[in-house]
C-alpha positions in Angstrom: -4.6 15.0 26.5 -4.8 14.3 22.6 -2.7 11.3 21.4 -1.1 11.1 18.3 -1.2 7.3 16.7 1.6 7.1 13.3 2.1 3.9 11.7 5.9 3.5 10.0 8.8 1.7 9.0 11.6 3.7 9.4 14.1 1.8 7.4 15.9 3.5 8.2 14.5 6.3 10.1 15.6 10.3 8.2 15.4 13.6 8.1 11.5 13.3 6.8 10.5 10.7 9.7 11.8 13.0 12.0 9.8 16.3 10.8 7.0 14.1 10.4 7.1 13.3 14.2 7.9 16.8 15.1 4.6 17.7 12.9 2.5 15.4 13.8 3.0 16.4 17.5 2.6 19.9 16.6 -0.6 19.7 14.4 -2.5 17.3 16.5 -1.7 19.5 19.3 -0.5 15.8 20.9 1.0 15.6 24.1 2.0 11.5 23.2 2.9 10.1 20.0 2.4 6.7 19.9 4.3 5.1 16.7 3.1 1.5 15.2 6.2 -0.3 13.3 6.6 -2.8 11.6 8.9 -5.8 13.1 11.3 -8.2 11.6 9.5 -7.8 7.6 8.1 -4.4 6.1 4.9 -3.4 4.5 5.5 -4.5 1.9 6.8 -7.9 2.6 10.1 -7.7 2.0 12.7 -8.2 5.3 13.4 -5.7 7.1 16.9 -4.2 6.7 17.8 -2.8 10.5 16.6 -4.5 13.3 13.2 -3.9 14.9 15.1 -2.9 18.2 16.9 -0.2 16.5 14.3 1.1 14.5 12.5 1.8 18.0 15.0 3.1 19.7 15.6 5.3 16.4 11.9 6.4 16.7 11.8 7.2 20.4 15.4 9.5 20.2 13.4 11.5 17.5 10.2 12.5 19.1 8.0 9.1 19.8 6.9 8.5 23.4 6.0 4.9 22.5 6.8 2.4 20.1 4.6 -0.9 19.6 4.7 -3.5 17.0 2.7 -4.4 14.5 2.2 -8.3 14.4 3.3 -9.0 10.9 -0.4 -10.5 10.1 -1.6 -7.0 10.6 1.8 -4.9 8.9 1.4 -6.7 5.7 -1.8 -5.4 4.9 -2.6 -3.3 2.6 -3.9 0.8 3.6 -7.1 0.2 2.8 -7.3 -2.5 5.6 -6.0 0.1 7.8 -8.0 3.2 6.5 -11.1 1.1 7.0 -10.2 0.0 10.6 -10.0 3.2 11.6 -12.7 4.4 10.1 -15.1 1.3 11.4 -13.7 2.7 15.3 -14.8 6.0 14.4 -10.6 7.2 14.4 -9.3 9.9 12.2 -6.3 9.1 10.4 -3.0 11.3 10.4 -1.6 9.7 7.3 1.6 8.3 5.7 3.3 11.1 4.2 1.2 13.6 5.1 1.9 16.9 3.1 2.1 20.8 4.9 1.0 22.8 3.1 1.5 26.0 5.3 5.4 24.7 5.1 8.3 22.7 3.2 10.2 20.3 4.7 13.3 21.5 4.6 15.9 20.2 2.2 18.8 17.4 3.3 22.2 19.1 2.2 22.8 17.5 -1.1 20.0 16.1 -1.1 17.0 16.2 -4.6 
């Protein structure tokens, strides 16, 4: 069974987080998706505006199987520390904001 790793945020989760699971799933051809959040601060240092409990439970009602937490030491790094760590463990990388090209997302009602 293929697993499916996604490191996020979701602060708070949307319509894009959730067809990003949905993808990701589909693509990878996953049976698990595992997701890697962020806890009580962001990556990008700055507090987190929801709750770390509610971001998970957010991620798991849209299409995760597992949520985990990244230790903050680890969550404000920057992607090259990450890209490079998965790299070293011979991973591939399903990326942040991942484009398809063989589809749009589709568009939020009154949305941009």
């Amino acid at each position: 069974m293929n697993v499916c790793g996604i490191i996020a945020e979701y602060n708070p989760l949307h319509n894009g987080h959730r067809y990003h699971l949905s993808q990701a799933r589909k693509e990878t051809q996953s049976g698990f998706v595992v997701v890697a959040m962020s806890g009580s601060f962001t990556q990008r240092g700055e507090p987190a505006v929801f709750d770390k409990w509610a971001r998970a439970r957010w991620a798991l009602l849209n299409g995760a199987d597992l949520v985990i937490e990244l230790p903050a030491l680890y969550c404000l790094q920057s992607a090259e520390f990450f890209a490079l760590r998965l790299r070293a463990r011979g991973r591939g990388a399903y990326g942040p904001g991942r484009q398809y090209p063989r589809k749009r997302a589709p568009r939020v009602p009154g949305g941009a």
